[in-house]
C-alpha positions as CSV (number, residue, x, y, z in Angstrom):
1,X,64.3,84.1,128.7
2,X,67.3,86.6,128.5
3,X,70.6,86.3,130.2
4,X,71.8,88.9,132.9
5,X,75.0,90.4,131.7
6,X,77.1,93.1,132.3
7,X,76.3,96.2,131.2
8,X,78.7,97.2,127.7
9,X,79.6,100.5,129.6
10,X,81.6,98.4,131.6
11,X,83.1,95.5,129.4
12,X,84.6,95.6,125.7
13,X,82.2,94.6,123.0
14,X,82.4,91.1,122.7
15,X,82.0,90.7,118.9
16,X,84.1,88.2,117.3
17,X,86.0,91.1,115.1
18,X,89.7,89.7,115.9
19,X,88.8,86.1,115.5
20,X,87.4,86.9,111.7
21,X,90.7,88.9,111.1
22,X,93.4,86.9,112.2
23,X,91.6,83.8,110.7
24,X,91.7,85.7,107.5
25,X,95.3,86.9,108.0
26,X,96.1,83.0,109.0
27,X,94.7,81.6,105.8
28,X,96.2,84.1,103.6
29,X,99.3,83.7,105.1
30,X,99.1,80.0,104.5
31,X,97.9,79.8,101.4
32,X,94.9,77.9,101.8
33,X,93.0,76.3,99.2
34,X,89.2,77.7,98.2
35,X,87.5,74.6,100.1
36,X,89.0,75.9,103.1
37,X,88.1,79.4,102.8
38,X,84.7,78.2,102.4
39,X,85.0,76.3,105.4
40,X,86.0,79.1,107.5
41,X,84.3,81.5,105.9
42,X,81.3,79.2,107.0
43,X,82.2,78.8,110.8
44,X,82.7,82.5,111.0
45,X,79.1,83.5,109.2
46,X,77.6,80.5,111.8
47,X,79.7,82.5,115.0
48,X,79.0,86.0,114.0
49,X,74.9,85.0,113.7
50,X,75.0,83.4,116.8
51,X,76.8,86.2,118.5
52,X,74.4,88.7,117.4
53,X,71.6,86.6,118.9
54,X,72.8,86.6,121.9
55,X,73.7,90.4,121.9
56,X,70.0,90.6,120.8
57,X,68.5,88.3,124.0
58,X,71.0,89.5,126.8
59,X,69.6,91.9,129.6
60,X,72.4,94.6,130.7
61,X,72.9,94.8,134.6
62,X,75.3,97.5,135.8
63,X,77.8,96.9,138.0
64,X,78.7,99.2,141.4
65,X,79.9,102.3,141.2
């Protein structure tokens, strides 16, 4: 079954792009230890294919004009 949304033409892409690059700024920025790059790097790859699943099964409606 696919999900109703609103049409892109109307909204912003919702792509996690800025969650992936501050993450990476923040963990940079603090230093962190390989393990938790992994872990991160991880949750990201897990919320970007899920993301792209549901761009993949969503049904555009457009709004009024």
């Amino acid at each position: 079954m696919k999900r109703i949304v609103i049409s892109r033409n109307n909204l912003p892409v919702r792509l996690p792009m800025p969650l992936t690059i501050s993450l990476g700024l923040l963990l940079d920025r603090l230093d962190a230890p390989g393990w938790v790059w992994g872990v991160a790097g991880t949750a990201m790859a897990i919320i970007w294919i899920s993301a792209i699943i549901l761009l993949a099964s969503e049904e555009e409606k457009e709004v009024l004009k």
